[in-house]
C-alpha positions in Angstrom: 0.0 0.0 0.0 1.4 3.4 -1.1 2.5 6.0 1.8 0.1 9.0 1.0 0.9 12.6 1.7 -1.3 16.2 0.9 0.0 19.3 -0.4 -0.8 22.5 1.2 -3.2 23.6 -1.6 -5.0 20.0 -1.7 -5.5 20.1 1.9 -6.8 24.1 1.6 -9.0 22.5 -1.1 -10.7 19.9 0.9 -11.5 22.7 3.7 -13.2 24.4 1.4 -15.4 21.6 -0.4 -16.1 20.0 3.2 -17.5 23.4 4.1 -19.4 24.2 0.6 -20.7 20.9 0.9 -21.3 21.6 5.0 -23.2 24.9 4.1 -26.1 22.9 2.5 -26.8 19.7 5.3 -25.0 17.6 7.1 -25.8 14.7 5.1 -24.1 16.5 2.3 -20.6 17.1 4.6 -21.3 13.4 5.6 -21.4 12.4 2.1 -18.1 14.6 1.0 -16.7 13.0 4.1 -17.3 9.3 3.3 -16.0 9.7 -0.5 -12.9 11.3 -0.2 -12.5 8.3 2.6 -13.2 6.0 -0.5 -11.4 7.6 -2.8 -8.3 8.0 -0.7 -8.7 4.3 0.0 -8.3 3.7 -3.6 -5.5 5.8 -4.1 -3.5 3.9 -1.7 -4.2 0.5 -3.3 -4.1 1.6 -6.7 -1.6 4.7 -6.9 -1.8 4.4 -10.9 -5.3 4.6 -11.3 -5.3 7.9 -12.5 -4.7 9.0 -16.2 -1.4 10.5 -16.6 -2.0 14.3 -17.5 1.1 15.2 -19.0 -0.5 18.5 -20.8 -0.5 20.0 -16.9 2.9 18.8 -16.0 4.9 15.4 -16.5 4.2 13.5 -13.5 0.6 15.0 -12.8 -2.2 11.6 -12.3 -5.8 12.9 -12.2 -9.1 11.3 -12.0 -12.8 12.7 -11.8 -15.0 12.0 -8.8 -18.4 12.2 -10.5 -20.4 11.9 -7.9 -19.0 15.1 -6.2 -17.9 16.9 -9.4 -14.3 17.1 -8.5 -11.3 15.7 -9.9 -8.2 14.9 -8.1 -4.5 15.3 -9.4 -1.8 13.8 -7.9 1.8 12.5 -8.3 3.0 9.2 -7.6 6.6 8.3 -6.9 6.8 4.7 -7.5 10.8 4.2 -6.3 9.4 5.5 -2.4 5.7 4.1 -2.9 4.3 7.4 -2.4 1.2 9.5 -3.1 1.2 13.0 -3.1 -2.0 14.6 -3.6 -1.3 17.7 -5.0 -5.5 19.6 -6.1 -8.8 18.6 -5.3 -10.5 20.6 -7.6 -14.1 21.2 -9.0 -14.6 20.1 -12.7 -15.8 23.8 -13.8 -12.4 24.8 -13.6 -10.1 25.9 -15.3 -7.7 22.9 -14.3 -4.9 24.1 -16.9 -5.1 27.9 -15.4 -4.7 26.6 -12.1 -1.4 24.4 -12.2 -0.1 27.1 -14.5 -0.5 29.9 -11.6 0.9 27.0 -9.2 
């Protein structure tokens, strides 16, 4: 299982979706909640599930979470087993914009 790890901005991202999603009910922070958990779970097992993403930089992963419209972006270091994830990010975005100001 893959050591995972969160950048500063991915954890400033998930603050900010856990309390978007806590602004309309608690089941909808619950639900945030429980799918990152699953989704995090995942990464760990699988740290090449994502599609590599080379037009946002050369060792950028991603995936969409549909259910929560957000995509995650990662890296994954596969000499240390790690996981970094480094945006948790809603679809509507610009995602190209954002790495580029990163």
């Amino acid at each position: 299982m893959a050591k995972l790890g969160f950048s500063p901005e991915a954890l400033q991202d998930i603050k900010e979706h856990f309390q978007y999603h806590g602004d309309y009910s608690e089941k909808a922070e619950r639900r945030f909640a429980d799918k990152m958990d699953e989704v995090i779970g995942h990464l760990e097992q699988f740290p090449e599930f994502g599609r590599a993403r080379p037009e946002i930089a050369p060792s950028i992963r991603g995936f969409p979470i549909k259910a929560l419209r957000v995509a995650v972006f990662y890296t994954f270091d596969k000499e240390q087993d790690t996981v970094l994830v480094a945006r948790v990010l809603r679809q509507e975005r610009d995602i190209d914009a954002v790495f580029t100001d990163d």
